[in-house]
N, C-alpha and C positions, 0 to 999 in steps of 0.2 A: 453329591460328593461320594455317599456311597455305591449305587450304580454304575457298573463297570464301560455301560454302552455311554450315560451319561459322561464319564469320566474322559471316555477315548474321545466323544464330539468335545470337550473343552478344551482337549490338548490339541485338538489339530486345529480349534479359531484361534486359540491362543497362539499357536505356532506359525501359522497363516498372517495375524497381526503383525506381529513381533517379527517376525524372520530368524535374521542373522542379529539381528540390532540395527543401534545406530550408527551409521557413518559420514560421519561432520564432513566438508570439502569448504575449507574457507575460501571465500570469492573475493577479496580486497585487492581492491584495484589501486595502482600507482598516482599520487594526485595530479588531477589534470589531465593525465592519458583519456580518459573516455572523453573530454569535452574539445579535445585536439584529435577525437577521431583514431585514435589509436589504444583501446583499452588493454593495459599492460598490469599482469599480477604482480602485486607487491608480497613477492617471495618469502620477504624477512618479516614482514608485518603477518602474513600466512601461515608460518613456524611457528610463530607466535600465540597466534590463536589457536592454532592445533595444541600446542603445550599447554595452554592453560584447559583447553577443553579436557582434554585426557588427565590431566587434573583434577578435575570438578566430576567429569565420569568416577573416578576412583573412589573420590571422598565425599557423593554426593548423600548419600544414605545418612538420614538424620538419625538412625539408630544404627549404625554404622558397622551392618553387615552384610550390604550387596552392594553390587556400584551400577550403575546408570541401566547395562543392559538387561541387569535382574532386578532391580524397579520396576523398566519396563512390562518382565513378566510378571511381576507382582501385582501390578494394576493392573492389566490384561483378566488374569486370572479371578481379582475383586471384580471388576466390572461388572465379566462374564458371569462369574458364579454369581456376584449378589445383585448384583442390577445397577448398582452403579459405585464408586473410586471418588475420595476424597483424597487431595492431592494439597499439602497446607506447604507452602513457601517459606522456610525459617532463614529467613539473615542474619548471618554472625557478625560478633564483632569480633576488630582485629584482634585485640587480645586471644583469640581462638587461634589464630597463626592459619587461616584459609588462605591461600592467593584469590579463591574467587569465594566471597563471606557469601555462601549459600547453600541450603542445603536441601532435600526434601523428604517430607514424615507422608508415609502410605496411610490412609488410614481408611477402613470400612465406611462403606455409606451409614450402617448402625450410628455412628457419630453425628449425626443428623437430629438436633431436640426436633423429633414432627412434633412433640406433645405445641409447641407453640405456632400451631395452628390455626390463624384467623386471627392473629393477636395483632393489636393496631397500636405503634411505641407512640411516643410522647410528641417526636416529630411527624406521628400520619403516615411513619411506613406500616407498608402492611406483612406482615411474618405468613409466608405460603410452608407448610412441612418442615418449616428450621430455615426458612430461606425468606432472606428479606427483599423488599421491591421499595421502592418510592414510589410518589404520585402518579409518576405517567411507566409505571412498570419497570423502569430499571433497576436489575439488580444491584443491592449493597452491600448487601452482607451475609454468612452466615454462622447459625445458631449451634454451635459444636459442644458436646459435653467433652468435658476435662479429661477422662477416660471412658473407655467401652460400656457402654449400660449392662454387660456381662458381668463386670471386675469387680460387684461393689465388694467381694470380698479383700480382694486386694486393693481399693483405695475407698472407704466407706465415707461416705456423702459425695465422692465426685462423680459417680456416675449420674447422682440425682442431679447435676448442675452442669449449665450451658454457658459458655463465653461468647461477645460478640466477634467475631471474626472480619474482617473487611474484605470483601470481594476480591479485590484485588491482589490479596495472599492466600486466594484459594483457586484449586480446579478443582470444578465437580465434572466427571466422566461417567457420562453415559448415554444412553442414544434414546433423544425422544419421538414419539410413534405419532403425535397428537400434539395440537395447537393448547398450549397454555399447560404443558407436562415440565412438572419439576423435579419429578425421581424417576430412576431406570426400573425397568425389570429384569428377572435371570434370565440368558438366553434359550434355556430350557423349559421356562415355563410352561409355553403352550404343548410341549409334547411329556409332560410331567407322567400324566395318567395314563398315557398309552405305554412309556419306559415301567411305568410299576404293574401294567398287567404284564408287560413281557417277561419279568422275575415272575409273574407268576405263573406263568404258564409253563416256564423253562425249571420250576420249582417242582411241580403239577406231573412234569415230565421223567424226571429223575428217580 
């Protein structure tokens, strides 16, 4: 992060990912049309969807200060920097007043208890770095502290503590290199020590 050469490769994968954003094109078809050989857009059902999407882009920030396309570079940016993007699924209820009761919290791979490591639960799964598997290796869940293992000063004992999370109200993002990898790395790693002799050379030189 502090590294300016470092800094300028982030912006342009980030950049590269991400683009413009995203651009929905709803495809719904007229019923019946495609099985009569003639597949016709249902216009009014396609307005539709676009309104509610552009909806949910706006209000989708569970801490409800970016919308959809600056998530995107929000995670982009986690991934890349830290190796990998915790991505948790929070469903509203109606009482919240959402058209679409959904929202999503960014949160650092740091939120990962690895401390539960090797740990075997009650039911025989097995806990790999904060991430659980079943028997025949399917993932189930993961092991998420309450807040950032950084924060204990702003919330004292929930950094030290993990909740179970259910697989299916999470993405973990990030790209594995290797058969049986459960965390990412920075994309910068491997050229770490060559960017720090370059500060120094260029330091050397001045």
């Amino acid at each position: 992060r502090n590294n300016g050469y470092a800094d300028r490769i982030m912006e342009t994968r980030v950049g590269g990912l991400v683009g413009t954003g995203h651009t929905p094109r709803p495809q719904c078809m007229l019923p019946g049309s495609a099985e009569a050989g003639q597949p016709t857009l249902d216009k009014a059902l396609n307005a539709r969807v676009l309104d509610l999407w552009k909806e949910f882009a706006r209000d989708c920030d569970a801490e409800s200060e970016l919308d959809f396309d600056g998530l995107q570079t929000l995670i982009a940016h986690t991934w890349q920097g830290g190796g990998d993007c915790i991505v948790r699924r929070r469903r509203r209820p109606a009482s919240d007043g959402f058209r679409v009761p959904l929202q999503l919290q960014v949160l650092e791979g740091d939120y990962l208890d690895d401390s539960k490591d090797g740990t075997i639960t009650e039911s025989g799964n097995r806990i790999v770095l904060g991430k659980e598997y079943n028997k025949i290796g399917k993932l189930q869940a993961y092991w998420l502290y309450k807040s950032h293992p950084g924060d204990s000063t702003f919330f004292p004992g929930d950094s030290c503590q993990s909740v179970r999370v259910r697989a299916d109200g999470v993405a973990h993002i990030y790209t594995p290199k290797r058969a049986g990898q459960v965390r990412g790395v920075p994309c910068g790693t491997s050229v770490m020590d060559d960017l720090r002799q370059l500060d120094g050379i260029e330091e050397a030189a001045q």
